[in-house]
Structures are given as C-alpha cells and as structure tokens.
N, C-alpha and C positions, 0 to 999 in steps of 0.2 A: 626407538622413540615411541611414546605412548597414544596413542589416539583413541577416539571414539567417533562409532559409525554415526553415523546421522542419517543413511538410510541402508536396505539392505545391498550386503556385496560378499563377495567372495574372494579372499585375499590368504594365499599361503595355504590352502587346500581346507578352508576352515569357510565355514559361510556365517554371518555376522549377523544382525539383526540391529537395528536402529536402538544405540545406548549400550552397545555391548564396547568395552576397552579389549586394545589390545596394541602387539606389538608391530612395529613396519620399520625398514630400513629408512633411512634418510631420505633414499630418495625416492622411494615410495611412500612416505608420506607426505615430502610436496606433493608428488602427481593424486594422491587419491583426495588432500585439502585442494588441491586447484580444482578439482571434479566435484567439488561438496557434495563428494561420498564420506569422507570424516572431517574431525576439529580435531588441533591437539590438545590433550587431554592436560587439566591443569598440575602445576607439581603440588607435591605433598604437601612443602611446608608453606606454599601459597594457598591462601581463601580463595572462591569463586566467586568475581567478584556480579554483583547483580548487571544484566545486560539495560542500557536506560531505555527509559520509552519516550519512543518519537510522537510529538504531537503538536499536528499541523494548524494552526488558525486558519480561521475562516477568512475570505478575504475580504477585506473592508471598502464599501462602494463610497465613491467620492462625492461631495455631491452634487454634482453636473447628472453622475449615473441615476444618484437617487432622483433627482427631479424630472429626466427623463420617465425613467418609470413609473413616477405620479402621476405625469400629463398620459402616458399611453392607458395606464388604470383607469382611469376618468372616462378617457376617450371610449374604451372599450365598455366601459359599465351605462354608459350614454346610448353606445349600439346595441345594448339588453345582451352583452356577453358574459355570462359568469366567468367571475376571472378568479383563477387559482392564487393564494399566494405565493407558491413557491414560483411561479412562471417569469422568469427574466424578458428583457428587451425583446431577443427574437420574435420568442414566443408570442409574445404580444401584438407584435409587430405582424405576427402570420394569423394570428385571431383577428383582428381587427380585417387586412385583409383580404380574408373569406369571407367576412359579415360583408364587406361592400358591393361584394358577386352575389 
C-alpha cells in the first residue's frame, strides 16, 4: 500500500523525510496513519482532491450582551477610565472595579 510520510520516520530500514512516498504492508500502514506519521497516498487515476477551509464566524452578541456593555462603557468612561474596545463584560467589570478602591 502506498503512503506518504508526513513527518520524519524510519520504517523497513529506510529513514523517510516529510513528503517522501512509499511502500507499507497493510497493516503497517494502519498503525503508521493512526500515528500521523503518514497519509495514504492518492491512486493514480484519482485527482487530489483540494482539502476545504474551515472558517469559523465570529460569534454574534445578542442584544441583552450588547446593552450590557454599553451601560459598563459609559459607566467606566464616567470614572475617567480609558476603555479599550476590544474589552468584554469581565474586563470591564474588573476596570470599573479598581477605579472604586
């Protein structure tokens, strides 16, 4: 069965290198794909097919979360705190606080 290393190993007295093909018994190449030390390698008369790309949304505040965060903004820009905007609830929550001590 054909495979490819994906990183380096030594397998049949031959030491491999990340992208080198080669051969493996069956069932050494379960155990070296269950270790992602290789992948098997695609057949000839198959295309490789492109792997897709994951891509995670941002996650969308409700607006309970948004109005929270407007009254602590306020709150805090009141007690002469620069306030970051990327700083969520906590944060603002442990800025405000400090200003009171």
């Amino acid at each position: 069965m054909k495979l490819i290393a994906t990183k380096r190993l030594k397998y049949a007295t031959r030491r491999m290198q990340a992208g080198d093909e080669f051969d493996a018994t069956d069932m050494h190449a379960r155990i070296l794909v269950g270790a992602r030390k290789a992948r098997y390698a695609p057949h000839q008369d198959e295309p490789e097919l492109p792997r897709p790309v994951i891509v995670q949304a941002a996650p969308v505040a409700t607006k309970a979360e948004t109005d929270e965060l407007d009254r602590l903004r306020a709150m805090a820009e009141r007690r002469g705190i620069h306030v970051d905007g990327r700083w969520g609830v906590t944060r603002l929550q442990q800025e405000i606080a400090q200003a009171k001590l």
